[in-house]
Structure formats: structure tokens, C-alpha cells
C-alpha positions, 0 to 999 in steps of 0.5 A: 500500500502506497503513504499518502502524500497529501492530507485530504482536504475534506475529511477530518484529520486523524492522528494516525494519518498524520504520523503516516504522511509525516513519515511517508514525506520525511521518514528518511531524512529524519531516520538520518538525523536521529533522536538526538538532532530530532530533539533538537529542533522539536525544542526549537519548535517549542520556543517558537510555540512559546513566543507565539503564545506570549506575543503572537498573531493568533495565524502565527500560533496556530501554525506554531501549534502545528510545527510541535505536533509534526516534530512530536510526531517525527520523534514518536516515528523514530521512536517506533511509538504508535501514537493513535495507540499510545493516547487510546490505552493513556487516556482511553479509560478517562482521566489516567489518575481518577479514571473518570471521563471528566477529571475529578482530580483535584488542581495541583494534581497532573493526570 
């Protein structure tokens, strides 16, 4: 079965088609770079995500936004992490610490 170049334009996006094409565009030259490089430039994207949502126009932060989730799921592709499945068995059950579907933890505690 062929990768699919293009997201299509007309149906929602999933994250199991997003970490394909981001694997089927740059699968090779972020194998070759590695983890380490990877990590590198998802850091960066993560400043930029932070600048963005201090100062910038919301286009710039959506954008941003958009760039984290590509690098995070470059990283998960080198990884070899199945992220659909990875968030399913996470947060699949409800909210990891309390298992409700709406979290009754309280505010200083993280899921």
C-alpha cells in the first residue's frame, strides 16, 4: 500500500494519518538525523510555540501549534511509538489518575 502524500482536504484529520504522511514525506531524512538532532529542533519548535503564545498573531500560533505536533510526531516515528495507540490505552479509560471521563482530580494534581 502506497503513504499518502497529501492530507485530504475534506475529511477530518486523524492522528494516525498524520504520523503516516509525516513519515511517508520525511521518514528518511529524519531516520538520518536521529533522536538526538530530532530533539533538537522539536525544542526549537517549542520556543517558537512559546513566543507565539506570549506575543503572537493568533495565524502565527496556530501554525506554531502545528510545527510541535509534526516534530512530536517525527520523534514518536523514530521512536517506533504508535501514537493513535499510545493516547487510546493513556487516556482511553478517562482521566489516567481518577479514571473518570471528566477529571475529578483535584488542581495541583497532573493526570
Amino acid at each position: 500500500m502506497t503513504e499518502p502524500a497529501t492530507l485530504p482536504q475534506d475529511e477530518p484529520v486523524t492522528l494516525e494519518g498524520f504520523q503516516s504522511l509525516i513519515k511517508s514525506m520525511f521518514g528518511a531524512k529524519d531516520a538520518s538525523r536521529g533522536t538526538d538532532g530530532t530533539f533538537m529542533w522539536f525544542m526549537e519548535e517549542v520556543g517558537e510555540l512559546a513566543g507565539a503564545l506570549r506575543k503572537g498573531p493568533k495565524d502565527d500560533l496556530a501554525l506554531e501549534f502545528a510545527d510541535v505536533l509534526a516534530w512530536l510526531v517525527t520523534l514518536a516515528n523514530i521512536a517506533e511509538v504508535d501514537l493513535d495507540d499510545a493516547v487510546r490505552r493513556k487516556y482511553g479509560g478517562g482521566c489516567p489518575r481518577c479514571r473518570r471521563d471528566v477529571c475529578e482530580c483535584g488542581p495541583a494534581k497532573k493526570p
